[in-house]
PDB file with one MODEL, atoms N, CA, C and O in Angstrom:
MODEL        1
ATOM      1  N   UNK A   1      -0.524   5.578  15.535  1.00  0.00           N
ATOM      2  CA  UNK A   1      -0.819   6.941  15.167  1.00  0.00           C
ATOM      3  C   UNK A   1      -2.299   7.117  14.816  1.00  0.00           C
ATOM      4  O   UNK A   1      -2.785   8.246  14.754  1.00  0.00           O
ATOM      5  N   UNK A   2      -2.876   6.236  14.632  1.00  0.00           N
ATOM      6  CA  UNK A   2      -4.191   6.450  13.765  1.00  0.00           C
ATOM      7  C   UNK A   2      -5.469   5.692  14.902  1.00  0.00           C
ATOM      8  O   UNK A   2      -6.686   5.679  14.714  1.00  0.00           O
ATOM      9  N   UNK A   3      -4.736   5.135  16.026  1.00  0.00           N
ATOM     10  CA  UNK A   3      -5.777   4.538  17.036  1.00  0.00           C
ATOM     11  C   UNK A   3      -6.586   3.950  16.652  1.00  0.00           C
ATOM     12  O   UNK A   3      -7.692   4.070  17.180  1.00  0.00           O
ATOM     13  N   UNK A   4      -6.425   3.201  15.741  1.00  0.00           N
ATOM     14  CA  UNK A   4      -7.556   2.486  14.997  1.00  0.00           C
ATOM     15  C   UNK A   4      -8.713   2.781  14.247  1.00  0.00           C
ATOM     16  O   UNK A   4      -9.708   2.098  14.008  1.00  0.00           O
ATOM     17  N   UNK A   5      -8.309   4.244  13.829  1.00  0.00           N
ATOM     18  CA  UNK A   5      -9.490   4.978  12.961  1.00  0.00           C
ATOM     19  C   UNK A   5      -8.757   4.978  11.631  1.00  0.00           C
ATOM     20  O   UNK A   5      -7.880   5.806  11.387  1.00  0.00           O
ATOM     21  N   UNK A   6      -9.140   4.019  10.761  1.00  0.00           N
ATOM     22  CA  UNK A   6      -8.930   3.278   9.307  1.00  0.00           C
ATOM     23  C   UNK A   6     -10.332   4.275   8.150  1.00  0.00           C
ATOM     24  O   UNK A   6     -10.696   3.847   7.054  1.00  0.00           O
ATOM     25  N   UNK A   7     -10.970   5.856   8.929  1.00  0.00           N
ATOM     26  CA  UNK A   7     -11.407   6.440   7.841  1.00  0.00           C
ATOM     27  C   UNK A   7     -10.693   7.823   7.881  1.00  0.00           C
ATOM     28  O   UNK A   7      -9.785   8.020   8.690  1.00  0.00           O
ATOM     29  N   UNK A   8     -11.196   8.991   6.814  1.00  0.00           N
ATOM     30  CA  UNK A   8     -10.842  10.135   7.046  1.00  0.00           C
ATOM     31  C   UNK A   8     -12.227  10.696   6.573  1.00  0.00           C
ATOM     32  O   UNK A   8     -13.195  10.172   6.022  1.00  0.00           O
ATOM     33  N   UNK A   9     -11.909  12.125   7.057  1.00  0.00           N
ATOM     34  CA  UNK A   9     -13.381  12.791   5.783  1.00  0.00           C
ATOM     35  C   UNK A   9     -13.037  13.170   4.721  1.00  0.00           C
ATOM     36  O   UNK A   9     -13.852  13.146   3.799  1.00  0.00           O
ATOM     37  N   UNK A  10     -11.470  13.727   4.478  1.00  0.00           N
ATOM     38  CA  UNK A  10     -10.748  14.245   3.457  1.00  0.00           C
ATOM     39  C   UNK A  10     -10.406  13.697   2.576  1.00  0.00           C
ATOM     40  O   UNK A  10     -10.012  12.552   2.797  1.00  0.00           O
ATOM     41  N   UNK A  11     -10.371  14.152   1.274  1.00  0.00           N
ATOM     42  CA  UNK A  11      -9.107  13.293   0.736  1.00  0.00           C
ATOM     43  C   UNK A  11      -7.545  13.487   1.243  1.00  0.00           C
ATOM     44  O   UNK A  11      -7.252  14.579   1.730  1.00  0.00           O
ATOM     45  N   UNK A  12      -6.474  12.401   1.139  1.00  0.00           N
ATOM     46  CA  UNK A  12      -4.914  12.974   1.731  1.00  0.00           C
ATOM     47  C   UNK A  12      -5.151  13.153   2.667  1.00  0.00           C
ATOM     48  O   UNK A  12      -4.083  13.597   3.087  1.00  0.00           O
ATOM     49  N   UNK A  13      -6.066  13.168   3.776  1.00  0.00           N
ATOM     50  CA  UNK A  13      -5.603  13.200   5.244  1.00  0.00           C
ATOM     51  C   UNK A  13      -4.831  12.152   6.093  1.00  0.00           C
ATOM     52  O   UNK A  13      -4.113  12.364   7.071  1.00  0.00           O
ATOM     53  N   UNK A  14      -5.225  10.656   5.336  1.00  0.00           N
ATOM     54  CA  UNK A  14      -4.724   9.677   5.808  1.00  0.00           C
ATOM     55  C   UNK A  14      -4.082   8.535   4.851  1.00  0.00           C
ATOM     56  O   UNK A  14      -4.795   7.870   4.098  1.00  0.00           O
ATOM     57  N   UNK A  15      -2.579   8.349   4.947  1.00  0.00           N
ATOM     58  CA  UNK A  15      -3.320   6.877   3.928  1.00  0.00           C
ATOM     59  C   UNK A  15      -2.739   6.023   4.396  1.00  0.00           C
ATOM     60  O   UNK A  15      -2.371   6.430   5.498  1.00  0.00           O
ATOM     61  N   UNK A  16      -2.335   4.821   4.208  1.00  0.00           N
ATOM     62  CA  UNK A  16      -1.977   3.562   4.646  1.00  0.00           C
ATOM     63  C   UNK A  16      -0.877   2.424   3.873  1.00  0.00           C
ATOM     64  O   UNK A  16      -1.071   2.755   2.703  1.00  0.00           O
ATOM     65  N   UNK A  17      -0.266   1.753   3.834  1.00  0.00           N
ATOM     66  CA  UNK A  17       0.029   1.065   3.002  1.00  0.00           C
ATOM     67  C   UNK A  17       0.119  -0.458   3.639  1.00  0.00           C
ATOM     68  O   UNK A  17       0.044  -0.745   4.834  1.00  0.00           O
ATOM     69  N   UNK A  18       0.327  -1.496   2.348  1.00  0.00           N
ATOM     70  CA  UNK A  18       0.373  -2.718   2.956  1.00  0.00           C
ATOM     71  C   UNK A  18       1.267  -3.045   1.819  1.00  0.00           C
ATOM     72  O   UNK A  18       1.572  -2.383   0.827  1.00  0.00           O
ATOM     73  N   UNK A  19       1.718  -4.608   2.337  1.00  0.00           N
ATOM     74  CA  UNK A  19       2.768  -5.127   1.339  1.00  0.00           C
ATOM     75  C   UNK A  19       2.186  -6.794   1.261  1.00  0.00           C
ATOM     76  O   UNK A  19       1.830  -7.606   2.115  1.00  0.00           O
ATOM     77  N   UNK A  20       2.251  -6.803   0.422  1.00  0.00           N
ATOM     78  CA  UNK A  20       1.677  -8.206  -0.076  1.00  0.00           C
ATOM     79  C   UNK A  20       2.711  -8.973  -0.780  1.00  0.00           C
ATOM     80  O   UNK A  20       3.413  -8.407  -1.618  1.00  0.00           O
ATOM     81  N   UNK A  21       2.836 -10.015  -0.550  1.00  0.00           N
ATOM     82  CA  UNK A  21       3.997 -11.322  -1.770  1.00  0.00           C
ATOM     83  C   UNK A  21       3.230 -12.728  -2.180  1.00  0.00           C
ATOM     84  O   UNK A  21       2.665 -13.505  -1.410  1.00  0.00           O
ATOM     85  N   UNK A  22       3.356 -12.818  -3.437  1.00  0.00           N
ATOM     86  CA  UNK A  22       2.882 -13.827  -4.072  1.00  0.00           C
ATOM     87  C   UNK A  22       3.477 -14.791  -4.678  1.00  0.00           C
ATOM     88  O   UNK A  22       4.544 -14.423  -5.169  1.00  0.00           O
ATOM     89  N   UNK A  23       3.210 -15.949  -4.858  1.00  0.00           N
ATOM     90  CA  UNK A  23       4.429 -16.994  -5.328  1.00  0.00           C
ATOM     91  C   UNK A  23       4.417 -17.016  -6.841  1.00  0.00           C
ATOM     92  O   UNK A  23       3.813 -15.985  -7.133  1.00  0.00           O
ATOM     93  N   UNK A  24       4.645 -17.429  -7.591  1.00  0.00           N
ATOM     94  CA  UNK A  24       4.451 -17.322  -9.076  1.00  0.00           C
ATOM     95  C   UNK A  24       5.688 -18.786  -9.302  1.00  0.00           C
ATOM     96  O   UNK A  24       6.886 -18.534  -9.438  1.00  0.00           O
ATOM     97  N   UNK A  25       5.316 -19.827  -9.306  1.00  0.00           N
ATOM     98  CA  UNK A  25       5.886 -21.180  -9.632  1.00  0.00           C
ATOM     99  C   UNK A  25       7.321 -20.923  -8.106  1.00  0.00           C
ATOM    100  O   UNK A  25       7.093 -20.843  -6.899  1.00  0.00           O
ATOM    101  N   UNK A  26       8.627 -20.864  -8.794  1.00  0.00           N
ATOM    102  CA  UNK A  26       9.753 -20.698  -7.991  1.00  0.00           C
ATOM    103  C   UNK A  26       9.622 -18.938  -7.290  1.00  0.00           C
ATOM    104  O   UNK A  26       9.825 -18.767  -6.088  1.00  0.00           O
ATOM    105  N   UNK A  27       9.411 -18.230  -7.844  1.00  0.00           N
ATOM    106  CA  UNK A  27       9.348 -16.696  -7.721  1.00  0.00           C
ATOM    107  C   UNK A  27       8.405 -16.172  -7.023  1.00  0.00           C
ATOM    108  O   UNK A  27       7.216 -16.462  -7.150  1.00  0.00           O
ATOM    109  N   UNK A  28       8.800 -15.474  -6.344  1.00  0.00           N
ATOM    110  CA  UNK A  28       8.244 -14.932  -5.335  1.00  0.00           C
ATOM    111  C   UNK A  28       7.855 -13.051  -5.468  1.00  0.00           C
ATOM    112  O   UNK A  28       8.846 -12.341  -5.298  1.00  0.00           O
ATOM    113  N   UNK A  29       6.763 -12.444  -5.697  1.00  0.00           N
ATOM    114  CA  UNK A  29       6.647 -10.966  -6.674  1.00  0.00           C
ATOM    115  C   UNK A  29       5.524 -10.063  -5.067  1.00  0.00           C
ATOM    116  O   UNK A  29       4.434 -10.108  -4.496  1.00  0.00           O
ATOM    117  N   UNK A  30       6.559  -9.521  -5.070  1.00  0.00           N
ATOM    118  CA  UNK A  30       6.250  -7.963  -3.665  1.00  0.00           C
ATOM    119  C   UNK A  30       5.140  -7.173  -4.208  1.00  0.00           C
ATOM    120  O   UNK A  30       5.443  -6.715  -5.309  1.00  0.00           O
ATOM    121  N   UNK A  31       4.248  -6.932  -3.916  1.00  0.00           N
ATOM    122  CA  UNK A  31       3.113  -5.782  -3.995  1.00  0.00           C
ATOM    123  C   UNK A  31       3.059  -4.993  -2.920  1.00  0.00           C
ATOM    124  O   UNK A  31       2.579  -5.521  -1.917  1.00  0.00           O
ATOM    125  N   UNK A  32       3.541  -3.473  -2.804  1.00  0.00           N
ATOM    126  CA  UNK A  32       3.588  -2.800  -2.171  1.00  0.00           C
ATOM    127  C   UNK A  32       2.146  -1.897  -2.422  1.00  0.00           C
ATOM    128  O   UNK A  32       2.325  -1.899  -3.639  1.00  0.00           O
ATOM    129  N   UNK A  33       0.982  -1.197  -2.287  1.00  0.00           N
ATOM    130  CA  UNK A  33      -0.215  -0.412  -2.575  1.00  0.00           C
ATOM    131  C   UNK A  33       0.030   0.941  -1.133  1.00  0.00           C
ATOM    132  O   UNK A  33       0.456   0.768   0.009  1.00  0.00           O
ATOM    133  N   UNK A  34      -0.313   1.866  -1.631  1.00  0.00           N
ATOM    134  CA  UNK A  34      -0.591   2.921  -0.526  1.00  0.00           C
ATOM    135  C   UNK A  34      -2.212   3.536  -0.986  1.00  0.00           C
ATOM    136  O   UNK A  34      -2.452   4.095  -2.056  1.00  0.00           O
ATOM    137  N   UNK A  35      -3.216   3.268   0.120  1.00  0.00           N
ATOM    138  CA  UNK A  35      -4.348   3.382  -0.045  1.00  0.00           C
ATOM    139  C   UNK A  35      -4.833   4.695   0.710  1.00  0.00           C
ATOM    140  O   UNK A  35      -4.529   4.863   1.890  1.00  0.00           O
ATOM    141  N   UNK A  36      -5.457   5.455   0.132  1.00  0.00           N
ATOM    142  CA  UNK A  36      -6.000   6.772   0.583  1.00  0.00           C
ATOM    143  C   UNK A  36      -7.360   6.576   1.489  1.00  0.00           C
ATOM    144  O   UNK A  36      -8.387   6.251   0.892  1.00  0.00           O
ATOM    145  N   UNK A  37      -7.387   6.731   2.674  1.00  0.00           N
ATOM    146  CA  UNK A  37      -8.282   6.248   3.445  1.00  0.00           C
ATOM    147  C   UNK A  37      -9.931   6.938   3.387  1.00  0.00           C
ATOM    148  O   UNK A  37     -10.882   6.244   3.746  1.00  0.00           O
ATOM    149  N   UNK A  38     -10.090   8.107   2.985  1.00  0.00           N
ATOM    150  CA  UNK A  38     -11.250   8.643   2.754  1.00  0.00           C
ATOM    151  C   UNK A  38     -12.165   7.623   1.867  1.00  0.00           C
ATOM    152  O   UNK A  38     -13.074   6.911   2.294  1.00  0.00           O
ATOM    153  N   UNK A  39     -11.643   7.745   0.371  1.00  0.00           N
ATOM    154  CA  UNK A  39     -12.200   7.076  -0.513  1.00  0.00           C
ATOM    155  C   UNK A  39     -11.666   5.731  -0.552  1.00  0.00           C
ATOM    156  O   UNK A  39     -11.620   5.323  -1.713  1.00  0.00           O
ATOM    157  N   UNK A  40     -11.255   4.916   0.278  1.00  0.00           N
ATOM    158  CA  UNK A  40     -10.559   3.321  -0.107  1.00  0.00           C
ATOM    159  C   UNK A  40      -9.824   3.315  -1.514  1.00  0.00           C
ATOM    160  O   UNK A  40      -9.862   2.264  -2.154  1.00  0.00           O
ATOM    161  N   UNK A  41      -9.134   4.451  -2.060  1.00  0.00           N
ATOM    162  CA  UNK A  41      -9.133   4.536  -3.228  1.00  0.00           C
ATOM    163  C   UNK A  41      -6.991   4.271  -3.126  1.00  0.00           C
ATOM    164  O   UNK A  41      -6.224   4.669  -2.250  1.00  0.00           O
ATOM    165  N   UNK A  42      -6.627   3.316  -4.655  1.00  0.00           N
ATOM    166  CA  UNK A  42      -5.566   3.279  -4.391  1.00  0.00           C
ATOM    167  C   UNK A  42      -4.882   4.560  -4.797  1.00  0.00           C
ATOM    168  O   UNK A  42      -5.512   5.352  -5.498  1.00  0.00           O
ATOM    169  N   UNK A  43      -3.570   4.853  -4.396  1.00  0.00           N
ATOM    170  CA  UNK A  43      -2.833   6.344  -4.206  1.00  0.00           C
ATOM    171  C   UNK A  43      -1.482   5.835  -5.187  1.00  0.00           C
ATOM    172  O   UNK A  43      -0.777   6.671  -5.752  1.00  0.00           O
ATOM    173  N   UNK A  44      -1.267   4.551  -5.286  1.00  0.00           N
ATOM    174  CA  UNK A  44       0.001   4.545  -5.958  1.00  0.00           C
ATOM    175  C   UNK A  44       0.335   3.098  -5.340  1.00  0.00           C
ATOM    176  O   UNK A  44       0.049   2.871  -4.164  1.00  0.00           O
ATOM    177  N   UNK A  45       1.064   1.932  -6.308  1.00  0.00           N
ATOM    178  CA  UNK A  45       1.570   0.891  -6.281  1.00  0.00           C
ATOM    179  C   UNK A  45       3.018   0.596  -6.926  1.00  0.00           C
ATOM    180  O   UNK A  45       3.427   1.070  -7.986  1.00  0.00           O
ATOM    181  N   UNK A  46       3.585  -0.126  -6.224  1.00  0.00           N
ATOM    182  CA  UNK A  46       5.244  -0.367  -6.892  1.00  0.00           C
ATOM    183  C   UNK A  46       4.619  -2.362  -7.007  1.00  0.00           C
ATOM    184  O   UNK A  46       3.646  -2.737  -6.351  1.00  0.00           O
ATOM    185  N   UNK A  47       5.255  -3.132  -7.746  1.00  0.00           N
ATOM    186  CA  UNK A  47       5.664  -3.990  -7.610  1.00  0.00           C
ATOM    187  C   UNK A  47       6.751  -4.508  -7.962  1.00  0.00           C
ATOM    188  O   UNK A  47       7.256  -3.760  -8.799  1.00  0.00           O
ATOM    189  N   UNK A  48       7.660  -5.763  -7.696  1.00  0.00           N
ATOM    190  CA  UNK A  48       8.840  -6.113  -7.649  1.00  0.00           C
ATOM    191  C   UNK A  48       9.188  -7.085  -7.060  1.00  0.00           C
ATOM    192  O   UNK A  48       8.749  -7.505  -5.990  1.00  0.00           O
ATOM    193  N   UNK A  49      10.336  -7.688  -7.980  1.00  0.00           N
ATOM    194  CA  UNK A  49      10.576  -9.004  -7.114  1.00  0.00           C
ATOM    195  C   UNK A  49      11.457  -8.895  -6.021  1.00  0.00           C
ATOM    196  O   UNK A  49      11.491  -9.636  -5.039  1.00  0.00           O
ATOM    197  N   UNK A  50      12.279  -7.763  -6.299  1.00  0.00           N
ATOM    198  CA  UNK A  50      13.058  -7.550  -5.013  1.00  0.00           C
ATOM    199  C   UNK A  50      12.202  -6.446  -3.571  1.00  0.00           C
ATOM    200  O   UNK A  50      11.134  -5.975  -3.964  1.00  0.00           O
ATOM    201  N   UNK A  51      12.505  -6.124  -2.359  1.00  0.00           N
ATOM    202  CA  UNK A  51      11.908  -5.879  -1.841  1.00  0.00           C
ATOM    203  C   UNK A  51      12.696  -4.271  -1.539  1.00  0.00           C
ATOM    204  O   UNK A  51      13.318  -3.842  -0.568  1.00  0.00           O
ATOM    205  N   UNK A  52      12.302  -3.627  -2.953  1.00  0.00           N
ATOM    206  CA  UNK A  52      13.310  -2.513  -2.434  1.00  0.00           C
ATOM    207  C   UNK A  52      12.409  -0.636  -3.137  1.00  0.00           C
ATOM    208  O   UNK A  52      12.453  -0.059  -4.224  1.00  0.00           O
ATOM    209  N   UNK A  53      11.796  -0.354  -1.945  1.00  0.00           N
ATOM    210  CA  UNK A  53      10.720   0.738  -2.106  1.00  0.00           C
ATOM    211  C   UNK A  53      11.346   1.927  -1.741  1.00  0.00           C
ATOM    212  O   UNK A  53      12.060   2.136  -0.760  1.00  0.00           O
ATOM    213  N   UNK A  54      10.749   3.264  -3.307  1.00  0.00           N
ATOM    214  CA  UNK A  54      11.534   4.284  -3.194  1.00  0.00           C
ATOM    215  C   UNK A  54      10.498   5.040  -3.342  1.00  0.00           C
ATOM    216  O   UNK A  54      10.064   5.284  -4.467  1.00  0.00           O
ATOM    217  N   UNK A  55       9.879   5.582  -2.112  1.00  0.00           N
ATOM    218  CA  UNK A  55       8.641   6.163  -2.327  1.00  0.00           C
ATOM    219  C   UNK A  55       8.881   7.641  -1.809  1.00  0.00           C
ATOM    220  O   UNK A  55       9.389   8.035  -0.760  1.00  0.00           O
ATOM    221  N   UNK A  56       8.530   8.093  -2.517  1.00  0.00           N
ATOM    222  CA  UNK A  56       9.261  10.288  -2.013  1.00  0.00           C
ATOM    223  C   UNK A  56       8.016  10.663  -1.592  1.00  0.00           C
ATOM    224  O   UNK A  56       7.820  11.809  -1.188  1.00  0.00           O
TER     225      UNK A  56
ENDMDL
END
């Protein structure tokens, strides 16, 4: 959708998300981030050990 254009001019025109997991000894902890592409600025983060995202 975005053809490889990772800016905007706006704010909220675009944003992105990624999911990240980290080990922590036996445990394993989900970082979900949704990043607003104008300003690289973050928009909102969940984390959790389970992998279960309720984003409205």
């Amino acid at each position: 959708m975005l053809k490889r254009k990772f800016t905007a001019d706006k704010p909220n025109q675009k944003w992105m998300t990624d999911i990240k997991q980290y080990r922590l000894g036996d445990q394993r902890l989900k970082l979900s981030a949704i990043k607003d592409l104008c300003g690289k600025d973050i928009v909102a983060f969940h984390m959790s050990r389970e992998m279960i995202l309720n984003w409205y």
